[in-house]
C-alpha positions in Angstrom: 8.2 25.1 -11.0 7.6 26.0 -8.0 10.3 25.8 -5.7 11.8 28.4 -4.1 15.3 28.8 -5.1 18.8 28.3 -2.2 19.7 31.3 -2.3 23.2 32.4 -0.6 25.4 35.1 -0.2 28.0 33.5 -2.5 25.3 33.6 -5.2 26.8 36.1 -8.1 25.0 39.3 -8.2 24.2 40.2 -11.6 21.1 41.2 -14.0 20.7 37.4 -14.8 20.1 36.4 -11.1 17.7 39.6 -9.7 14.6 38.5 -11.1 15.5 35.2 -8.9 16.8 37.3 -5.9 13.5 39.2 -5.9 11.3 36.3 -5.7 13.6 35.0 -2.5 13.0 37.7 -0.8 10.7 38.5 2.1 7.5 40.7 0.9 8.9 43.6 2.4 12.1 42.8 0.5 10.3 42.4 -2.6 8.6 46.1 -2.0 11.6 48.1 -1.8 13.6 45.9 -4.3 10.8 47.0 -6.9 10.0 50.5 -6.2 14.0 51.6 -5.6 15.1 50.1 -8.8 18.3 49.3 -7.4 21.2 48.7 -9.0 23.2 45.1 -9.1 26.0 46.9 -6.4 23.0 48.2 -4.4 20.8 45.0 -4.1 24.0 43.3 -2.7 24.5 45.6 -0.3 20.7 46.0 0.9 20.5 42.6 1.2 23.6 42.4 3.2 22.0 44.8 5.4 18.4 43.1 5.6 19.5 39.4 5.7 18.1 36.9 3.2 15.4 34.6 4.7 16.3 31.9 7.3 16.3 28.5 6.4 13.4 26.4 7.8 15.5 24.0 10.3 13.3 20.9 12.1 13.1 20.9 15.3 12.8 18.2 18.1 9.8 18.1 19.9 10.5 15.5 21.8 10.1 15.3 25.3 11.3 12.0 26.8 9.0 10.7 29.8 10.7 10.0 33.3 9.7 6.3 33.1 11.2 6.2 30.7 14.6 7.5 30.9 15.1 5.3 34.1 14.7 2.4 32.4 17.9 0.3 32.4 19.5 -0.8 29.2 18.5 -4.5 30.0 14.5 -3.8 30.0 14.7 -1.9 26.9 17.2 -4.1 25.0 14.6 -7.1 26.1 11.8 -5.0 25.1 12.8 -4.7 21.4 14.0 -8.5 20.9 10.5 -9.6 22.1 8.7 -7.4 19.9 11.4 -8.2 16.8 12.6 -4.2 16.9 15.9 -3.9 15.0 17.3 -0.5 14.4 19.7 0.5 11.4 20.9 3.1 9.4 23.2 6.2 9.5 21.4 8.1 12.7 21.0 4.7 15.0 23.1 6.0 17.3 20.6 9.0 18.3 17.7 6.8 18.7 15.7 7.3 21.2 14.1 4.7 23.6 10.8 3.3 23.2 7.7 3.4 25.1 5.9 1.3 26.7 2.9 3.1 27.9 0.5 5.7 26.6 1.1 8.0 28.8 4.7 7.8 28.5 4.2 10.0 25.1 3.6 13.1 26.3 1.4 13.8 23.8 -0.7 17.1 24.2 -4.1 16.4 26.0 -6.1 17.4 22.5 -4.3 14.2 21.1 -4.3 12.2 24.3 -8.3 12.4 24.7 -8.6 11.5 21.3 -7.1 8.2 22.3 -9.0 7.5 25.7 -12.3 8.0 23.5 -11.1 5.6 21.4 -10.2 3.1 24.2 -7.0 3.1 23.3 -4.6 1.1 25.9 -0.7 0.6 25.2 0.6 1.2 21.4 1.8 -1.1 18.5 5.7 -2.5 18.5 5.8 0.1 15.7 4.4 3.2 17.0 6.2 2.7 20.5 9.9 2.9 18.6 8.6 5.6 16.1 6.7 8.2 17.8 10.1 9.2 19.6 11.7 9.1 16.4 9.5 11.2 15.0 9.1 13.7 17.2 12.4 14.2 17.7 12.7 15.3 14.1 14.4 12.3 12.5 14.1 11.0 9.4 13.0 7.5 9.2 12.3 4.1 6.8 9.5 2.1 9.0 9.0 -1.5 7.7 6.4 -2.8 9.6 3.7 -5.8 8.6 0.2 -4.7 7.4 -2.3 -4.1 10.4 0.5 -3.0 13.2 -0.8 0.6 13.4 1.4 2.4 10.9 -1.2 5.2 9.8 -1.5 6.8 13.7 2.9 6.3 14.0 3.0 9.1 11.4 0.0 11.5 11.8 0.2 12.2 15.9 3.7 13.4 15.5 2.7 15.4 12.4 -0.3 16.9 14.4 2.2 18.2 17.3 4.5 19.5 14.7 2.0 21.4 13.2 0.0 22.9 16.4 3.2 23.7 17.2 3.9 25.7 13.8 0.9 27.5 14.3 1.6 28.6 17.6 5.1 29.6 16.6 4.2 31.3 13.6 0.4 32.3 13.0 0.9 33.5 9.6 1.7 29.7 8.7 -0.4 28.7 6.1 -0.9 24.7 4.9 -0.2 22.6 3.8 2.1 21.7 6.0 2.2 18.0 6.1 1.7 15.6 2.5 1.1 12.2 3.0 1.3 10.1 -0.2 -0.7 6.8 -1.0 -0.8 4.4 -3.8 -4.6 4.1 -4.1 -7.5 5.9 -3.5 -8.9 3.5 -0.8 -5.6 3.7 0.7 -6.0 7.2 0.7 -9.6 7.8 2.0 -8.6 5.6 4.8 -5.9 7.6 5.7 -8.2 10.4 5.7 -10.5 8.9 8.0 -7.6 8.3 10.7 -7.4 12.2 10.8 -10.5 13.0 11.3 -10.5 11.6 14.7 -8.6 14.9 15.4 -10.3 17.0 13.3 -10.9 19.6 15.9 -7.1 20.4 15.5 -6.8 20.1 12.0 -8.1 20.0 8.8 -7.1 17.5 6.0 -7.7 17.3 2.5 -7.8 13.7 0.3 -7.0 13.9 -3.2 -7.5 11.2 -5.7 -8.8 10.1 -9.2 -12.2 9.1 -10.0 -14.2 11.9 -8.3 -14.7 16.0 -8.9 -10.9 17.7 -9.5 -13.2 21.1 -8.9 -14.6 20.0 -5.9 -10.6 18.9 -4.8 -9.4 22.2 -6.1 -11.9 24.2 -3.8 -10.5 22.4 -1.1 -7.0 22.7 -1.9 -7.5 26.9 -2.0 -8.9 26.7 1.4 -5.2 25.5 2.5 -5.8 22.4 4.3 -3.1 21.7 7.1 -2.6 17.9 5.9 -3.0 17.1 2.3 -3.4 13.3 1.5 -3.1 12.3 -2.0 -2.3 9.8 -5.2 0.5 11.0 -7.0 -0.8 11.0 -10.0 -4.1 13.4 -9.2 -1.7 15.7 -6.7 0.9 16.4 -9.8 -2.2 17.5 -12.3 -2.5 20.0 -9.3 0.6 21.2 -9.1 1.0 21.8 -12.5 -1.9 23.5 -12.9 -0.8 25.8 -10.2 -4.2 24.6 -8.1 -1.8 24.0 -5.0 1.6 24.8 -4.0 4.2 22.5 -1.5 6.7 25.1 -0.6 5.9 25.4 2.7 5.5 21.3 3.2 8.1 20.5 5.5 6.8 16.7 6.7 5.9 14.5 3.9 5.1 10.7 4.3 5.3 8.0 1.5 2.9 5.4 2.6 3.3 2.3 1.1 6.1 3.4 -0.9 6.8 0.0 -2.4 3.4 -0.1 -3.6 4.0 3.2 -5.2 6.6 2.1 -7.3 5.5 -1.2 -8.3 2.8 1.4 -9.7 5.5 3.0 -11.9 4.9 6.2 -9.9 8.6 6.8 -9.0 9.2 9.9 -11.5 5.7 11.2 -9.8 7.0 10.6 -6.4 10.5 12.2 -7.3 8.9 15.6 -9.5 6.7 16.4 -6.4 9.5 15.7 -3.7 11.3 18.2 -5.3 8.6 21.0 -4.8 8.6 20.6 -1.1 10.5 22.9 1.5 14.4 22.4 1.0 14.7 21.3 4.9 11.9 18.7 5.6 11.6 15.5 7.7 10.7 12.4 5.6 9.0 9.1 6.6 9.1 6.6 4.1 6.6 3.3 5.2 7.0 -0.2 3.4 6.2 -3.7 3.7 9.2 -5.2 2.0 12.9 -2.8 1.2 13.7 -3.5 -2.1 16.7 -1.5 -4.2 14.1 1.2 -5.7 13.3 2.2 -2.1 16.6 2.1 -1.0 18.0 4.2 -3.7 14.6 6.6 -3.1 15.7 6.8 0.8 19.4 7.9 0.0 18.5 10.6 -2.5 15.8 12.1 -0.3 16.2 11.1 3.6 20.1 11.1 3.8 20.8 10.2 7.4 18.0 8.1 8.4 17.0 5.5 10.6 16.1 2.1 9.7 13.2 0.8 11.6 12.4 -2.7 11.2 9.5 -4.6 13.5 9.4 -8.3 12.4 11.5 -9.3 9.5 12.6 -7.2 6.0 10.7 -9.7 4.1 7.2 -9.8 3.4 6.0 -12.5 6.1 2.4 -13.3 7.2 0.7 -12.1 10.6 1.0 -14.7 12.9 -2.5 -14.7 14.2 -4.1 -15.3 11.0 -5.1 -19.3 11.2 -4.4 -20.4 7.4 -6.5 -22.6 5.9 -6.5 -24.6 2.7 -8.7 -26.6 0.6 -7.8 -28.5 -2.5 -10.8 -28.8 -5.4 -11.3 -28.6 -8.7 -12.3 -25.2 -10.7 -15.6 -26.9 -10.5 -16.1 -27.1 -7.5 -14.8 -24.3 -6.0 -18.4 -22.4 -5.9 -19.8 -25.1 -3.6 -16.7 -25.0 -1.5 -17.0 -21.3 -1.0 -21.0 -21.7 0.1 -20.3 -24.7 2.3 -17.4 -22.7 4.2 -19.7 -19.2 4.3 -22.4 -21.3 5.6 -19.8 -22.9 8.6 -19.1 -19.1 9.4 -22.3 -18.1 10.5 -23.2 -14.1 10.1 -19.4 -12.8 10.7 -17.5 -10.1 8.2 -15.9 -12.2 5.4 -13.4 -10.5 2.9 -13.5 -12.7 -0.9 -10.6 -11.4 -3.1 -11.6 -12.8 -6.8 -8.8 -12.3 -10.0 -11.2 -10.9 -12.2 -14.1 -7.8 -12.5 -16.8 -10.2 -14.3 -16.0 -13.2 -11.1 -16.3 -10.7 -8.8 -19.8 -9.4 -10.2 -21.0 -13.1 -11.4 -20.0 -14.5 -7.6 -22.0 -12.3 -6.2 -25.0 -12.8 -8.1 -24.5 -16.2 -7.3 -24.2 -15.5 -3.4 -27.2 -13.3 -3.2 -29.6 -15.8 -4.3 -27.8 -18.2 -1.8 -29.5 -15.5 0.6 -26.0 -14.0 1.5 -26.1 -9.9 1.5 -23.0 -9.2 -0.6 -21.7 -6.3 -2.9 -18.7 -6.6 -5.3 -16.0 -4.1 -5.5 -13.4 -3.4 -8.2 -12.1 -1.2 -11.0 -15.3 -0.7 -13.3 -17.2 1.0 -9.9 -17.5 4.6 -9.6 -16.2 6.6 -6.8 -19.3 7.2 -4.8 -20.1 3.6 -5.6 -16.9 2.9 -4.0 -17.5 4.9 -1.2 -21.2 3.7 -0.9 -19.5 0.0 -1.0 -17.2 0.6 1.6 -19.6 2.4 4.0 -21.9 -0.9 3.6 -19.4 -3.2 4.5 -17.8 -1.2 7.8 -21.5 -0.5 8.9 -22.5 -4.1 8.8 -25.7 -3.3 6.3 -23.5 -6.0 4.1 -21.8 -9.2 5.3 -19.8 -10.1 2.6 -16.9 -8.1 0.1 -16.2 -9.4 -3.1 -13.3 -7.5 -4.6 -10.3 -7.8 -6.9 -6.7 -6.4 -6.1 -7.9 -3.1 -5.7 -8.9 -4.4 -1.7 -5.6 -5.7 -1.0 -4.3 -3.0 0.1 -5.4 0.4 2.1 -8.6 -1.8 3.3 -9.0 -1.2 7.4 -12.1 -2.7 8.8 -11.1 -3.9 12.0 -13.9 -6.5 12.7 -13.3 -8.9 9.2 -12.8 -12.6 10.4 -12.4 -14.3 7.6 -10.6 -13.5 4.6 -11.3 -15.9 1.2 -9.5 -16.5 -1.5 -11.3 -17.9 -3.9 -8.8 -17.6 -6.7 -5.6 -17.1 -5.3 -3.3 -14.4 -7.1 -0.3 -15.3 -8.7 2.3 -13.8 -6.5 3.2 -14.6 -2.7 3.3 -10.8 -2.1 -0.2 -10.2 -3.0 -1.2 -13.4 -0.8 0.2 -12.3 1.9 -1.3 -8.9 1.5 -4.7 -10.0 1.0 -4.8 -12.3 4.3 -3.3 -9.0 6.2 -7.6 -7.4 6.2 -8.3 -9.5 9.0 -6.3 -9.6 11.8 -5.6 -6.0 12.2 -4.3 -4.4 15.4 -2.8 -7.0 17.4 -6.5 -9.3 16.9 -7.0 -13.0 15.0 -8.6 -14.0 12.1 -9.0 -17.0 9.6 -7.7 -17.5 6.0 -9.5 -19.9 3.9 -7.9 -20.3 0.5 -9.4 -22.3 -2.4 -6.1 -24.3 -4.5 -6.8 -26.2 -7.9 -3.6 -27.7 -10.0 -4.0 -24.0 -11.4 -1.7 -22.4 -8.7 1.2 -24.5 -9.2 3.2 -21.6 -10.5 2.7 -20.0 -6.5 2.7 -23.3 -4.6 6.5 -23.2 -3.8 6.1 -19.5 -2.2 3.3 -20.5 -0.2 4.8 -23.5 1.2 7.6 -21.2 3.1 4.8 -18.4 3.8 3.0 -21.3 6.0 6.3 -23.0 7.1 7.3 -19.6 8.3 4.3 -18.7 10.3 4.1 -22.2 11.5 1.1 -23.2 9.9 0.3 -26.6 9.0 1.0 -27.5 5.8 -1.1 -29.7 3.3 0.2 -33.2 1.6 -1.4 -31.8 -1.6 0.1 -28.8 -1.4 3.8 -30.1 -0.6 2.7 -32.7 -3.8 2.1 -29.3 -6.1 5.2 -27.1 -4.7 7.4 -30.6 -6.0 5.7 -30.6 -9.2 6.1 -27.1 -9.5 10.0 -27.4 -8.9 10.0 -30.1 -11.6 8.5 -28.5 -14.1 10.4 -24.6 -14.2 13.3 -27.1 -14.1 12.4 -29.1 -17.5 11.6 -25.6 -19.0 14.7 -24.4 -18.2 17.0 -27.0 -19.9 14.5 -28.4 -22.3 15.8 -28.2 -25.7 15.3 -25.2 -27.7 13.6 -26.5 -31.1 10.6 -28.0 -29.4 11.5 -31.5 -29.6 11.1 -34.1 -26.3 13.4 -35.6 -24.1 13.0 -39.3 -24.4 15.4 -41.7 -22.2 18.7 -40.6 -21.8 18.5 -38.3 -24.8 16.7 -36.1 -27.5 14.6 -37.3 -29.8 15.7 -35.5 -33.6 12.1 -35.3 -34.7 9.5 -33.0 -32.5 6.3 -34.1 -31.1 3.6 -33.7 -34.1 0.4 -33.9 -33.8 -0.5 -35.9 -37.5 -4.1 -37.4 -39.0 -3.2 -40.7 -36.4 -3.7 -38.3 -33.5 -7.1 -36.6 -34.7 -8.0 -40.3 -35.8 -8.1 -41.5 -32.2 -10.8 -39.5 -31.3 -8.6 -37.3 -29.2 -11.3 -34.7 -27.7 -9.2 -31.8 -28.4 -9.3 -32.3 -32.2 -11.5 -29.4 -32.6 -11.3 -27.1 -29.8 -14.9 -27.8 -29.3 -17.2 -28.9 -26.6 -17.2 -33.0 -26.8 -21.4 -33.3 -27.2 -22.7 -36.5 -26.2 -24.2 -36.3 -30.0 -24.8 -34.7 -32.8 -28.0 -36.0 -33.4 -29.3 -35.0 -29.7 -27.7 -31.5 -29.7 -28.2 -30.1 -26.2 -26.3 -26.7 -24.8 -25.6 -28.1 -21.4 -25.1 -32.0 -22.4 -20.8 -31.4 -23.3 -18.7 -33.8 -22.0 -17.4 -31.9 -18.2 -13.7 -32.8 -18.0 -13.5 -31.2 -21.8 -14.6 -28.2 -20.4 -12.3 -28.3 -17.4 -9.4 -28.9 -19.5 -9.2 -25.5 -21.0 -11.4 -26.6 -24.5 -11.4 -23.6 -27.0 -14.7 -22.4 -25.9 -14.1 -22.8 -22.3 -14.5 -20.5 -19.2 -11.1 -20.8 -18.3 -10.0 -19.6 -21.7 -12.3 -16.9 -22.0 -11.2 -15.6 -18.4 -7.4 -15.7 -19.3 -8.6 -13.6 -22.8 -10.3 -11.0 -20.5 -7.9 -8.0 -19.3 -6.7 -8.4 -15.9 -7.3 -5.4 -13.5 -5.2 -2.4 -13.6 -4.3 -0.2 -10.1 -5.7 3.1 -10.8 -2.9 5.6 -11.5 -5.1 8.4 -11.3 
C-alpha cells in the first residue's frame, strides 16, 4: 500500500505507468511532471535528463579497532570455541573478528558514556561477534540463549546507523529503525533499553491493550526507532497512521516466538512496506524451518550466528532444583521453600489466571508481599505490576505464560514453578528470568505424577546442563516412555491387551463394578456419610483422583491463557 514502487529505466513508458512514475519521483520531479503536462515521449526523456532517484544502498560503518586487527588467527579461533561462537551461512566468509574489549568498539563517545554510567565492563559472547557484523552492514540470524544481552547487540549499531543518517542527510525523517516483538512486555522492555540513549534518539512502543490515539500521536511526531507487536503496528499501517518506506534496519526479536503466535502473514505484509534495500536481523532462541524459510525470503546472504548450541538448552548457571509432592501438597512446599529464601526476588510461573490470583491470596496472608500478573490485567495494571516488582515495593511475581518471555529484571534469584508447563521449551524459558547477564540463580520446580507427559524432555534438559537428576524423576520419564508406547500400538476398538494377546471383549464397566463400592460410581465426593453431611468431611484421595467435582477437573475445564495478538 505503501511501498514505493522499483522503478527503472527499462520500465515501459506509457499512460498506464505515469501515475506510478509521478509518485517515484523526487518533489521537484513531481512539480514539473504536473504543471508541464508532458507527454509519454517527453516524460522519458525528462527523466533521462533528471535521473530517477538513487537507490538507498547500506553502508559499513564499521571501523575495526587496532587490537584487534593484530590479533593472530589462533587467539581469535580460541576465543570463539570457548565461548561456543560458530559462524554459518552464505556471507561467513566476510565476517569480521570479534571483540574482546569495550573499547575495542569504537563506538561514538554519546554511546560509549552511556555504557561507563552503566558500569558496563567487557560485552556478552553475543554482542562481541555481532556488533561488527552489524555495523558493517550485514545481514544476520543471531541464536543466542535468553539473558546473553541480545537487546543492546542490535540497538547500538542501529543508533550509529542512524546519527549517522541524520548527519548525512538532515531532511531524514523516522522511522528509521523497526524492531518487532511478540509481546507487549517484550516490547516495553525493549523500549526501556533505548532510553538509556535517549538523548540521541527517540523511540516509540506500540502494542495492544492501551490508547491507539495516544500511539498515533506519537507515531506523527516521527519517532527515529519504532518498537512494536505486529498485530497493533499493521492496524497502523493500514489506517495510514504511519508509514515504513524510509525503514531501512528492521529487527525481528524473538522471531520464533512470533510465529508460534501465528503472526507470520503479519510479519511478511509489513516486511514488505519497508525500504527495498534494508539490513535485517532476525533473533531466535531455537531455528526451526518457518525461520529458516522467513531468513531466505527476506535476508538473502546472511550470516548465521550461533553462541551455544541451535537447540533450546538451559543457562548453565541456573542451579535446578526439584521436588516431588502431591497436588496437595504443593502449597506447603511452595511456603516452606519461600520461607528458606529469606527476602530475595522470586519469579512463580502458575498455568492458570484463577491459580495465579488464588496463590497469591494465599501468600499474602502468609505475610509475603506479592502481586499476580497475567492476561485478565489491564495495561497500566501491567505496567504498575511490573514497576513493583523491579523497584522492590513487591517480593514476589506470580504470573502465567505471559512472563516467560520479554521479562528482564536482573536481580530475580529464584525462579518457581509451581505447576510446570507442558512443554520443555516453555521450561526452559521460564528458568531463563533469573540468571540474566552472565549472573546465577536457582530453579525450584514442583513435579506431581501430573507432568509425566514432560518428564522425558526434562531429563535431557538437566542431563545436558549437568544437573543432577532425581530417582523419581528418572522413575516418571520410564513410565512416561511406557505409556506413549502402549498408546501407540494398543488396539484400536478399545479392548485390553491381556497376556500374549487381545482379549475380543472390551473392558466394561457392568452393575458388578458399581456393586463393589467402587468410589467413582458417581463422580461424586466419597462423604464419610450421608447421615452426617459435612462440606469438607469427603474422602481426600477421591478428590485427588480427578472426581467429577474436583479442582483438577474444574481447572482442566477453564480456558487456558492466550498470548495477546494485539
Amino acid at each position: 500500500m505503501f511501498l514505493r514502487p522499483a522503478i527503472s529505466h527499462h520500465l515501459c513508458f506509457n499512460e498506464a505507468t505515469k501515475p506510478f512514475l509521478f509518485w517515484a519521483c523526487s518533489f521537484r520531479q513531481q512539480h514539473v511532471l504536473g504543471s508541464a503536462q508532458l507527454s509519454t515521449e517527453n516524460v522519458k526523456s525528462f527523466l533521462d535528463e533528471e535521473g530517477l532517484p538513487e537507490k538507498k544502498k547500506i553502508k559499513n560503518y564499521y571501523v575495526p579497532h587496532p587490537d584487534v586487527l593484530a590479533r593472530s588467527e589462533e587467539e581469535i579461533l580460541k576465543f570463539r570455541n570457548e565461548n561456543e561462537i560458530k559462524i554459518k551461512g552464505k556471507g561467513k566468509e566476510s565476517v569480521p573478528r570479534p571483540i574482546f574489549k569495550l573499547e575495542e568498539t569504537n563506538f561514538p563517545s554519546y554511546i560509549m558514556d552511556k555504557f561507563r554510567a552503566q558500569n558496563f565492563t567487557d560485552p556478552t559472547p553475543i554482542q562481541s561477534q555481532s556488533w561488527p557484523i552489524a555495523l558493517q552492514g550485514d545481514n544476520m540470524v543471531g541464536i543466542a540463549r535468553t539473558g546473553s544481552g541480545k537487546t543492546l547487540a542490535y540497538l547500538a549499531p542501529s543508533i550509529v546507523r542512524m546519527k549517522e543518517e541524520k548527519q548525512e542527510n538532515p531532511r531524514a525523517r523516522g522511522p528509521l529503525t523497526l524492531v518487532l516483538a511478540p509481546t507487549r512486555e517484550l516490547a516495553l522492555q525493549i523500549q526501556s533499553v533505548s532510553h538509556m540513549f535517549r538523548d540521541s534518539i527517540n523511540s516509540v512502543a506500540v502494542y495492544g491493550g492501551t490508547s491507539r490515539n495516544v500511539q498515533a500521536s506519537n507515531l506523527y511526531e516521527k519517532p527515529d526507532i519504532i518498537i512494536a507487536t505486529p498485530g497493533r503496528l499493521l492496524d497502523f499501517l493500514r489506517s495510514q497512521v504511519v508509514r515504513l518506506d524510509q525503514c531501512s534496519y528492521i529487527v525481528l526479536d524473538e522471531a520464533d516466538r512470533m510465529l508460534d503466535m501465528g503472526f507470520e502473514p503479519q510479519i511478511r505484509e509489513i516486511m514488505d512496506q519497508t525500504e527495498s534495500e534494508k539490513q535485517v536481523l532476525m533473533w531466535s532462541a531455537t531455528w526451526p524451518e518457518e525461520i529458516q524459510s522467513l531468513a531466505e525470503d527476506y535476508l538473502q546472504d546472511y550470516v548465521h550466528l550461533i553462541v551455544g548450541s541451535e537447540d533450546l538448552t538451559a543457562n548453565p548457571n541456573i542451579k535446578q532444583i526439584l521436588k516431588f509432592c502431591t497436588p496437595f501438597d504443593r502449597v506447603f512446599s511452595l511456603i516452606e521453600f519461600l520461607k528458606s529464601t529469606g527476602k530475595e526476588k522470586s519469579l512463580i510461573f502458575t498455568e492458570s489466571k484463577r491459580m495465579a490470583d488464588d496463590l497469591k491470596n494465599i501468600l499474602y496472608k502468609k505475610g509475603f508481599r506479592t502481586s499476580a500478573l497475567h492476561g485478565d490485567k489491564s495495561q497500566l495494571a501491567r505496567e504498575t505490576i511490573l514497576r513493583d516488582f523491579r523497584d522492590g515495593r513487591t517480593q514476589i511475581l506470580i504470573a502465567t505464560e505471559i512472563a516467560a518471555r520479554g521479562l528482564d529484571v536482573n536481580d530475580i534469584e529464584f525462579v518457581i514453578n509451581f505447576e510446570l508447563p507442558k512443554t520443555i521449551d516453555s521450561y526452559i524459558h521460564r528458568i531463563g528470568r533469573t540468571a540474566r547477564h552472565e549472573k546465577k540463580g536457582t530453579a525450584f520446580s514442583l513435579i506431581t505424577d501430573e507432568d509425566k507427559p514432560i518428564a522425558k524432555d526434562l531429563v535431557n534438559v538437566l542431563r545436558k546442563s549437568n544437573q543432577e537428576i532425581p530417582e523419581q524423576l528418572l522413575n516418571l520419564a520410564k513410565d512416561s516412555v511406557r505409556i506413549s508406547f502402549r498408546n501407540r500400538y494398543a488396539p484400536r476398538d478399545g479392548s485390553m491387551r491381556s497376556g500374549s494377546s487381545f482379549s475380543k471383549k472390551p473392558f466394561r464397566r457392568d452393575d458388578s463394578y458399581y456393586a463393589r463400592g467402587n468410589r467413582y460410581q458417581s463422580g461424586r465426593r466419597n462423604f464419610d456419610s450421608e447421615d452426617s453431611f459435612d462440606r469438607g468431611s469427603y474422602d481426600r484421595k477421591s478428590f485427588d483422583r480427578g472426581s467429577g467435582d474436583s479442582y483438577r477437573n474444574r481447572q482442566q475445564r477453564r480456558p487456558k491463557d492466550d498470548d495477546d495478538l494485539w
